[in-house]
C-alpha positions in Angstrom: -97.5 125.5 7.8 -96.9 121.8 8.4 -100.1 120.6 8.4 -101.4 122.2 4.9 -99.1 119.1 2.7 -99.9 116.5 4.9 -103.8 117.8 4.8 -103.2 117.9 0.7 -101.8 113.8 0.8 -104.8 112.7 2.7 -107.2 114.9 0.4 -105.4 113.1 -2.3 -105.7 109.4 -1.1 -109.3 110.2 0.5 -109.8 111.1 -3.6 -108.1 107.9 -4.7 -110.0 105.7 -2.8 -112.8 107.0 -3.8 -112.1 106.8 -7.6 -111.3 103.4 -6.7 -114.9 102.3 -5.2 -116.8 104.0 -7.8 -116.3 101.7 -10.4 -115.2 104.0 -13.0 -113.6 102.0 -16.0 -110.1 103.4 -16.5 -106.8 103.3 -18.3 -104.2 101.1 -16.7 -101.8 100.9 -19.8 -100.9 104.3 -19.0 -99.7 106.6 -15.8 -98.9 106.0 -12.4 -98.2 102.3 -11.7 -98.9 102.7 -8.4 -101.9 104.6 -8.6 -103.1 101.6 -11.1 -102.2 99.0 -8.2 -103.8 100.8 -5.7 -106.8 102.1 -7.9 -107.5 98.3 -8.6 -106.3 96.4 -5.6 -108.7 97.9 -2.9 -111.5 96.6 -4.8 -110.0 93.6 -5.5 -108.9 93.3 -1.7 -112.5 94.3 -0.4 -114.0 92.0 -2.9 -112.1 88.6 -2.0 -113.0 89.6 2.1 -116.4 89.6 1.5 -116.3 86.1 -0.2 -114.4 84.8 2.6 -116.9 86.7 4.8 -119.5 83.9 3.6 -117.6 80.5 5.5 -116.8 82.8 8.5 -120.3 84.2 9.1 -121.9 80.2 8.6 -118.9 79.0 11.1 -119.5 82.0 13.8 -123.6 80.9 13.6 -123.0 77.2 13.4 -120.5 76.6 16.0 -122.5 77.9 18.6 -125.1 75.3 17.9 -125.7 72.3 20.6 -123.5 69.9 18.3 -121.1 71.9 17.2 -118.4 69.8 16.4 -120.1 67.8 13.7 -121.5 71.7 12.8 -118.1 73.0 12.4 -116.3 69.8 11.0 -119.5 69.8 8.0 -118.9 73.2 7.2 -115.2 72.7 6.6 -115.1 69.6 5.1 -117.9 70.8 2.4 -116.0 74.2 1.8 -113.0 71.6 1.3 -115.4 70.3 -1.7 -116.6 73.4 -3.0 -113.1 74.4 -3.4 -112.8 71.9 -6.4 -116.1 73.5 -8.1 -114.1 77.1 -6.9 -110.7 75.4 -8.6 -113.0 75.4 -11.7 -114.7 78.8 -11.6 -111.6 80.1 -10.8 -110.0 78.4 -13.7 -112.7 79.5 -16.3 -112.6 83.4 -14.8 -109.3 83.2 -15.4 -109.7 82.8 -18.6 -112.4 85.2 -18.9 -110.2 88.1 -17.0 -107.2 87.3 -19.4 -109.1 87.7 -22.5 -110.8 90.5 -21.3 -107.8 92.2 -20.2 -106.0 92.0 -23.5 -109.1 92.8 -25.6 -109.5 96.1 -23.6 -106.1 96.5 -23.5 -106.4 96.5 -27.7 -109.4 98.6 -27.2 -111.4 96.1 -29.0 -115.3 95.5 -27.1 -117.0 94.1 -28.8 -114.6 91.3 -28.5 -113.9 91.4 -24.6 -117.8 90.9 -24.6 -117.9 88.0 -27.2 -115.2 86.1 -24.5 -117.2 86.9 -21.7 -120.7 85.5 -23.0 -118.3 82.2 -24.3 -117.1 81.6 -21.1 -120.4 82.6 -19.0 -122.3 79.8 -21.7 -119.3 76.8 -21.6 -119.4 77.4 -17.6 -123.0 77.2 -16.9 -123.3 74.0 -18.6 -120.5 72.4 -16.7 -121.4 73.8 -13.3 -125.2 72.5 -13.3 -123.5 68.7 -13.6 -121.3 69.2 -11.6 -124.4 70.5 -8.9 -126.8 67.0 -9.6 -123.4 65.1 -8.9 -122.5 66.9 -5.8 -126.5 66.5 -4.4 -126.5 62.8 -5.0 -123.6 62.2 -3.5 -123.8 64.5 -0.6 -123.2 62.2 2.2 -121.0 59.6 0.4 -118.4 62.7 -0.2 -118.3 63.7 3.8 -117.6 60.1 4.5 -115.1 59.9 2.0 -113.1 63.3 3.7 -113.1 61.6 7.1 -116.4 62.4 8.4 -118.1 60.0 10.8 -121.1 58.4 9.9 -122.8 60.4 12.6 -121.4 63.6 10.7 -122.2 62.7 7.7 -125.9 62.1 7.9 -126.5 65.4 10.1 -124.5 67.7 7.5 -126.3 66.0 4.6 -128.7 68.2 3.8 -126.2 71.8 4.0 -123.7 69.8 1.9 -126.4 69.2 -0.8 -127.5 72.8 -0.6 -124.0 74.2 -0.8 -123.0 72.0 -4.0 -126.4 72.5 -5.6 -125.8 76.2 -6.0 -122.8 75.3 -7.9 -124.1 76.9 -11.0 -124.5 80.0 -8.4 -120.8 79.8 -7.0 -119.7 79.5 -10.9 -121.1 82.7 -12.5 -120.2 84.6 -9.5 -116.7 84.0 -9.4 -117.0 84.2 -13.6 -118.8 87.5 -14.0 -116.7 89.0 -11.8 -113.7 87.6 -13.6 -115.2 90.1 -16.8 -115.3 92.6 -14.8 -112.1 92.8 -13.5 -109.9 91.9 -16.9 -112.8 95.3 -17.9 -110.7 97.0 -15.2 -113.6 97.3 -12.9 -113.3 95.6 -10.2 -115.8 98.2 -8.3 -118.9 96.2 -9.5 -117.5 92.6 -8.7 -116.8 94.1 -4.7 -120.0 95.3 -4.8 -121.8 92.5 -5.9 -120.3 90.5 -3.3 -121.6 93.1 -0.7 -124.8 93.2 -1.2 -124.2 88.7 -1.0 -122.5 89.2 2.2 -125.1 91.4 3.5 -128.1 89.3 2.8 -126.4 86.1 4.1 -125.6 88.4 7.2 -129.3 89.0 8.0 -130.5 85.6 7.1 -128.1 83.5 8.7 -129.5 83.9 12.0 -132.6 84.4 11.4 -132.2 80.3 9.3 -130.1 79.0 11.6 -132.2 79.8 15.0 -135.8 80.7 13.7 -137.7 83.9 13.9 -141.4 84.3 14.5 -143.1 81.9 11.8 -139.9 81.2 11.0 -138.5 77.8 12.3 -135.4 77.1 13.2 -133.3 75.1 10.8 -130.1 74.5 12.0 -127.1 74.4 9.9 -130.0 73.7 6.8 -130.4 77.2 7.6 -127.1 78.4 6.9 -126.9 77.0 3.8 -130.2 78.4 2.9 -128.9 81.9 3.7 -125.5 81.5 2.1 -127.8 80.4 -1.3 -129.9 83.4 -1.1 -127.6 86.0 -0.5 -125.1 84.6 -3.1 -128.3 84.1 -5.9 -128.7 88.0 -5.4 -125.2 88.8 -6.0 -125.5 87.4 -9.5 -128.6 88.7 -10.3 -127.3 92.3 -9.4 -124.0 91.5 -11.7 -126.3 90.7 -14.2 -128.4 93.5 -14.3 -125.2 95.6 -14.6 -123.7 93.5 -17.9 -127.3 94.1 -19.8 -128.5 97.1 -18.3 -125.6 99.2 -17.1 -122.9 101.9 -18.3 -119.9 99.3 -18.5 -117.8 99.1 -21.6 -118.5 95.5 -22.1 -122.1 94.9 -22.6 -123.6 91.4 -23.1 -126.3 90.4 -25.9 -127.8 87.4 -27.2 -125.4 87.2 -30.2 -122.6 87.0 -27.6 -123.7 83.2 -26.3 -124.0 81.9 -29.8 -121.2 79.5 -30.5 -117.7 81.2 -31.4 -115.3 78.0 -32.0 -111.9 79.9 -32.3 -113.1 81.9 -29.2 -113.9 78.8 -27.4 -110.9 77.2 -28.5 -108.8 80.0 -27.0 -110.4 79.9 -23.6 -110.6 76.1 -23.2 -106.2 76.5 -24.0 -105.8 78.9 -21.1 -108.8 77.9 -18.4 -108.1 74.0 -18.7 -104.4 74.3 -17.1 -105.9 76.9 -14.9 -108.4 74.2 -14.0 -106.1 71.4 -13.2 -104.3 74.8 -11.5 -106.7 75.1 -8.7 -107.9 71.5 -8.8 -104.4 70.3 -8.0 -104.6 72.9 -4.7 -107.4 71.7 -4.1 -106.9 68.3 -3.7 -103.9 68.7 -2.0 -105.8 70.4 0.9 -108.7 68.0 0.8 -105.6 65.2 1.4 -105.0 67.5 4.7 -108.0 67.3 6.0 -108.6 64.0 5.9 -105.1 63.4 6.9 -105.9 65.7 10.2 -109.8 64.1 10.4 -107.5 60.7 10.6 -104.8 61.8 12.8 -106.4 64.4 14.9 -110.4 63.3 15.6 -113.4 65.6 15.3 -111.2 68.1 18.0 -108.3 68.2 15.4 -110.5 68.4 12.6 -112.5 71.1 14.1 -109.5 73.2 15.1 -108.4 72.9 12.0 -111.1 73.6 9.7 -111.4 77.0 12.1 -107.9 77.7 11.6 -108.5 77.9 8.1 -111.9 79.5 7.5 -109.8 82.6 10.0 -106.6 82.0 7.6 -108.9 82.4 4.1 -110.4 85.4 5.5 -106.7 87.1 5.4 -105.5 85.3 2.3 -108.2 86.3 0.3 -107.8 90.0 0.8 -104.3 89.5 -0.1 -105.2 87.0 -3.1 -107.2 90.1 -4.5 -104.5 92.3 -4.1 -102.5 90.0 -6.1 -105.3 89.8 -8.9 -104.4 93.3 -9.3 -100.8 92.4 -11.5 -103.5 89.8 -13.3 -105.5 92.9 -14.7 -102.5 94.9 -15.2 -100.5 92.4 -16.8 -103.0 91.4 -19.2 -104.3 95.2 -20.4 -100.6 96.5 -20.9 -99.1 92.9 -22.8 -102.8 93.5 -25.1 -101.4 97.2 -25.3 -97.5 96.0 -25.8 -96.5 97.3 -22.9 -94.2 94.2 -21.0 -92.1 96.7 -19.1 -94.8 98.4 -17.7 -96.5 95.1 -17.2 -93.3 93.4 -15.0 -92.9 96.9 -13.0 -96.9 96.2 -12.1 -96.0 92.8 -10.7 -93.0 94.1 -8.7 -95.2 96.7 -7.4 -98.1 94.8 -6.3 -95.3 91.7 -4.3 -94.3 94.8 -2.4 -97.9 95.6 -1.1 -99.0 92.3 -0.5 -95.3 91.3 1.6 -96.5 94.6 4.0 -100.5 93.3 4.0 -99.0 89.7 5.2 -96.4 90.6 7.3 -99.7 92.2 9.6 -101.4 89.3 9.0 -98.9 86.9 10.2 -98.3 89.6 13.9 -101.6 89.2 14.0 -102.2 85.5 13.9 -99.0 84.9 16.5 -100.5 87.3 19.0 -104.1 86.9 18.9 -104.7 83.7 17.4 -106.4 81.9 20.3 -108.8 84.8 20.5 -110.0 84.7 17.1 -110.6 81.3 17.1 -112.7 82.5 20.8 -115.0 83.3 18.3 -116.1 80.4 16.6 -115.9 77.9 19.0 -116.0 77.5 23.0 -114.4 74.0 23.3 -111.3 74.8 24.6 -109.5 71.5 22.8 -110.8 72.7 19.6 -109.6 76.3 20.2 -106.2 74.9 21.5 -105.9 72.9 17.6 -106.5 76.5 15.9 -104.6 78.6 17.9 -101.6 76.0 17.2 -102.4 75.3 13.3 -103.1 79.7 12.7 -99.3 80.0 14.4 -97.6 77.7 11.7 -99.2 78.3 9.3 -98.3 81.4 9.9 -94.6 80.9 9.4 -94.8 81.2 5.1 -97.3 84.1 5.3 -94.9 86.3 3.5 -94.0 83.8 1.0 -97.9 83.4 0.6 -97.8 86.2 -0.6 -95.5 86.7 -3.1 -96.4 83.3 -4.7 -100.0 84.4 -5.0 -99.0 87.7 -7.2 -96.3 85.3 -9.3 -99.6 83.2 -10.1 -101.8 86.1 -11.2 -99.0 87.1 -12.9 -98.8 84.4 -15.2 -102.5 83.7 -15.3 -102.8 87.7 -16.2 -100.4 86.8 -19.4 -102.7 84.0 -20.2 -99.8 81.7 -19.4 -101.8 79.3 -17.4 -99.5 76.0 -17.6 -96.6 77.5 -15.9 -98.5 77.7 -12.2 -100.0 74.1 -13.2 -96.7 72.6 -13.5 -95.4 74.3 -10.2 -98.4 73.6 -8.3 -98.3 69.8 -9.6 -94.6 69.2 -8.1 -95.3 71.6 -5.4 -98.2 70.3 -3.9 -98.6 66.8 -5.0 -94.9 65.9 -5.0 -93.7 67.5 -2.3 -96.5 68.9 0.3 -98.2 65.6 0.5 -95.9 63.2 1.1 -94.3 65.4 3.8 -97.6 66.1 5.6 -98.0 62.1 5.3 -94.3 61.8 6.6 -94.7 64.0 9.6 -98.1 63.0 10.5 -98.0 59.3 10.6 -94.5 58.4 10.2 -93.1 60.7 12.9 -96.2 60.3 14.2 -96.6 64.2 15.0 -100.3 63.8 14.3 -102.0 67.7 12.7 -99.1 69.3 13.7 -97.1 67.7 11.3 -99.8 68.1 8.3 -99.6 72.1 9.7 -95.7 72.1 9.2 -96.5 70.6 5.5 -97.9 73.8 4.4 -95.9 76.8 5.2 -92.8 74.7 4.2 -94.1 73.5 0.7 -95.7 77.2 0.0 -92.0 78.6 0.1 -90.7 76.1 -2.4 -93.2 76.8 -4.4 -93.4 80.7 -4.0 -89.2 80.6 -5.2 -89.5 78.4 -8.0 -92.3 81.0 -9.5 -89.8 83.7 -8.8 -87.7 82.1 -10.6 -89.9 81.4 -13.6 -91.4 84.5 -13.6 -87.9 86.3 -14.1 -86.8 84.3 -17.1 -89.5 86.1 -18.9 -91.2 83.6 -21.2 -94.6 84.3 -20.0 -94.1 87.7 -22.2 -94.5 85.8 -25.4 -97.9 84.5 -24.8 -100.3 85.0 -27.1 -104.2 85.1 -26.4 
């Protein structure tokens, strides 16, 4: 008797989660909120672990190699450089997801497609400079994050790779930006699967040669990485020309629309300076932990953080869910629905990082086990993944308050909280601890929970005063 409802509920969410992966383009301005979260979110969250997939499957290969430290140290400090072109593609898919969103939400098409191919054309342009800059410069830019010389000329050659495919890293984060303000977020997960999966398969067989295949070292990683990412895109763009979506792309789409470009240069170039701000705040931490700490305390932390992104950015998709949500019910007028989304998805993601954070304070020293053997560099991680740690929760709540706003297209709020919180407050703190008190990385890993929660309460804050409701896109 018992058993027959409990068998019904896991009928229903076996159902659910299936609906969810099938990417089936649905209604989110109307019904359950919480079935909208959840029919959204588990893409979103399996989409944003498979992108951090990517630096943990290059550190896992690479750290095993005979110099690992300078292996391990490359690879962070260049994902600490690709975060800036990220910061951009992030930006511009911001844009692309809140104009999507409230196009859709209008039910209007043919204009959610005209944004996309606006965005994919303004994008493309900027990322291929930005990928001749970041080859020429390759080892200039490790030397300049703290890198010894000896680093810098053997990670020369993956650091030009990895900022090479810029253009690569750009329309993957931006097509899938479309697809989720189109509500399916299915197709974005996916593409990023069949990514993860190539780079999977190739990294080893790059990294330590197979048959007539030499080895190539940590070339080989970035080789792999390339690949599998370059496949991803061509798969998302067989599916905007060729496939059953609601938006589809043409030609006529790329051809110059000024009051459409106007509109998503006004919400991605905050969004830009957004993420750039971020970024460079963490790019002043690991140089400041490369200065205060060596190649160990760099290495330790670089782990630490490849193992933290691979949590975070689960929970960062579960937040993008309120961005989706927020944008399709404001383009359908629908704020109250739109603020109960929000509130919805913070209690989700508090319950995702509250795991997180058990799991980080038990078994952090064994998931770093995994990328590294050096006991001192192990020691680093397992001590940074505790800390940081610490503002997990708050991590949380501050990453739905930010999709939140950039779902409502109100992309200067974040900016403005990110610019005080990061750059007036986080840095100067890390400096403090780390040199003044002389506490060395520890001190730069005591920077970051504490600034995160500052910032996390002031967007509350924001957030509740409600002017982010009288955005217009």
């Amino acid at each position: 008797m018992t058993t027959k409802p409990i068998n019904n509920k896991l009928s229903s969410y076996a159902q659910l989660i299936r609906q969810s992966l099938s990417g089936e383009e649905l209604d989110y301005t109307a019904g359950s909120i919480r079935r909208a979260v959840i029919l959204l979110a588990i893409p979103m969250m399996l989409e944003m672990a498979m992108e951090s997939v990517f630096a943990l499957v290059d550190l896992y290969f690479v750290g095993h190699l005979e110099e690992s430290a300078f292996a391990i140290q490359t690879v962070g400090l260049t994902e600490s450089v690709l975060t800036i072109i990220y910061s951009i593609a992030i930006g511009m898919s911001m844009a692309a997801t809140a104009m999507v969103a409230r196009r859709v939400g209008e039910k209007n098409y043919e204009q959610a497609a005209i944004s996309a191919g606006q965005v994919l054309m303004i994008s493309s342009t900027l990322s291929i400079v930005l990928s001749m800059i970041g080859m020429y410069f390759a080892e200039e830019i490790l030397l300049m994050l703290g890198a010894t010389p000896e680093a810098a000329t053997y990670g020369k050659t993956f650091t030009q790779i990895m900022t090479g495919s810029s253009v690569i890293i750009m329309l993957l984060f931006l097509i899938n930006g479309v697809f989720r303000g189109a509500g399916n977020a299915a197709i974005a997960m996916k593409s990023l699967w069949i990514a993860n999966i190539l780079n999977i398969i190739l990294c080893p067989i790059l990294i330590n040669g197979l048959g007539p295949i030499p080895a190539m070292g940590l070339t080989g990683a970035a080789l792999a990485t390339t690949i599998g990412r370059g496949t991803g895109v061509l798969y998302q763009l067989f599916y905007l020309w060729k496939g059953n979506s609601q938006i589809k792309l043409k030609l006529v789409h790329f051809a110059a629309n000024f009051p459409v470009i106007k509109s998503i240069i006004k919400i991605a170039t905050p969004g830009i300076f957004q993420f750039v701000i971020a970024s460079c705040s963490w790019i002043f931490l690991a140089k400041l932990v490369a200065e205060t700490g060596g190649e160990t305390g760099s290495a330790g932390y670089q782990t630490a953080l490849r193992l933290m992104m691979f949590f975070m950015l689960p929970a960062w998709g579960l937040s993008s869910a309120a961005s989706t949500l927020v944008g399709q019910n404001m383009g359908a007028n629908e704020l109250g629905r739109a603020e109960q989304s929000v509130m919805k998805t913070i209690k989700y993601n508090v319950i995702f990082m509250l795991i997180v954070s058990v799991v980080f304070f038990f078994l952090g020293d064994w998931l770093a086990s995994f990328f590294t053997d050096d006991i001192a560099i192990r020691e680093v991680a397992k001590t940074a993944l505790h800390i940081l740690a610490v503002g997990f929760v708050f991590y949380g709540i501050g990453m739905v308050m930010i999709n939140a706003f950039n779902g409502a297209g109100d992309t200067w709020t974040p900016t403005w909280i990110n610019l005080f919180g990061f750059w007036f407050f986080q840095i100067p703190l890390a400096y403090l601890l780390a040199r003044h008190f002389e506490m060395g990385p520890t001190g730069v890993f005591i920077s970051v929970p504490v600034a995160e929660t500052a910032i996390t309460i002031a967007a509350f804050i924001l957030f509740k005063r409600g002017k982010w409701k009288q955005v217009k896109v």
